[in-house]
N, C-alpha and C positions, 0 to 999 in steps of 0.2 A: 779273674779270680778275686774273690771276696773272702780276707779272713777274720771273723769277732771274735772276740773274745771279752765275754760279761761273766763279772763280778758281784755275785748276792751275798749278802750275812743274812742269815736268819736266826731267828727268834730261837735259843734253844728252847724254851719251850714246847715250840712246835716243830721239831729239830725231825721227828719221825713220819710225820705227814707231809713235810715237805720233800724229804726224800723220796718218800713213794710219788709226789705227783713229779718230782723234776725226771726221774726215771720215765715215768709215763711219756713226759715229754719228748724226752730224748730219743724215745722206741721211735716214737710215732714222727719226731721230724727228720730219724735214719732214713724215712721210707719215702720221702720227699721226692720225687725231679728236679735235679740240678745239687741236690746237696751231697757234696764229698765227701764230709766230715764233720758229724754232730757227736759232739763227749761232752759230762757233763760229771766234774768229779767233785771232790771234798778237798782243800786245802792243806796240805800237810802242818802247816802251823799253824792252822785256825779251822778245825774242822768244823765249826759252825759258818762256813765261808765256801758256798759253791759256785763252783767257777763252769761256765760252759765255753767250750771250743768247737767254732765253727769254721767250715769252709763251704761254700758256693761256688759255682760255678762262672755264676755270671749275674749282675743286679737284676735281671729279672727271676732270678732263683731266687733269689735272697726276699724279694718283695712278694712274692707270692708264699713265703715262711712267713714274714713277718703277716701276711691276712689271714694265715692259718686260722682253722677252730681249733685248735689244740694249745694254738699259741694265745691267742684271743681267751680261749679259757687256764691259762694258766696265769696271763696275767692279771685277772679279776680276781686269781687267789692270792695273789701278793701283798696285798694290804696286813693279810691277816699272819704272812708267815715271813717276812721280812724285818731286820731290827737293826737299819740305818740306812744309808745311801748305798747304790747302786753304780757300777760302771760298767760301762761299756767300751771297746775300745777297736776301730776297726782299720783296718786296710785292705786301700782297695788302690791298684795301679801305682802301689809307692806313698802314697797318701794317707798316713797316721790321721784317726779322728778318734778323742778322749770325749766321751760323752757323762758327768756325774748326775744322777736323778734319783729320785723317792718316789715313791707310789703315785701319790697325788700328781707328779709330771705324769705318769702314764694316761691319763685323763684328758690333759692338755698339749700335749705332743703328737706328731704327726713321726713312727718309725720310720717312714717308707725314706723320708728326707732329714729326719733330726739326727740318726745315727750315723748315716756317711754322707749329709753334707755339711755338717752344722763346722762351725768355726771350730778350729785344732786348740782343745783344751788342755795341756800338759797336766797328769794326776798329781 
């Protein structure tokens, strides 16, 4: 079992368009194989602050979400609706991994192994 949990701020701004795609998102990685549990809410104290909760099955559920087109096209919207750092935070088999990143890492990073292998970052 695999569970993340990532941390967005977005731009109020664009506070209304990013709603509708992170909904989008979330229908569509509900429909997944191997995904348990995709939510994907607003912050009670910072509702410019969307939090997605997941659970998988098993890391080959989890990597075949992360090469999604859904996912793939959601995160080519982030540049534009995003307004600071990003976290991620996952476990898997007991194994806490804190991952912090901005846009420009999604370019240079590799999900499949940066999120549950990379070295245990405390937030």
């Amino acid at each position: 079992m695999i569970v993340v949990h990532t941390s967005i701020p977005i731009d109020p701004d664009r506070y209304d368009d990013a709603l509708a795609i992170v909904a989008d998102l979330a229908e569509r990685s509900r429909q997944e194989p191997g995904v348990v549990t995709y939510h994907a809410t607003t912050d009670v104290t910072d509702e410019h602050t969307v939090r997605f909760f997941e659970q998988y099955e098993d890391r080959s559920a989890w990597e075949a979400h992360a090469d999604s087109d859904h996912l793939q096209q959601f995160e080519a919207r982030l540049p534009e609706l995003v307004a600071g750092e990003m976290e991620t935070v996952s476990v898997t088999g007991g194994d806490r991994r804190a991952y912090t990143f901005t846009t420009d890492d999604l370019e240079t990073t590799d999900p499949e192994t940066d999120y549950l292998d990379s070295e245990t970052e405390e937030p």
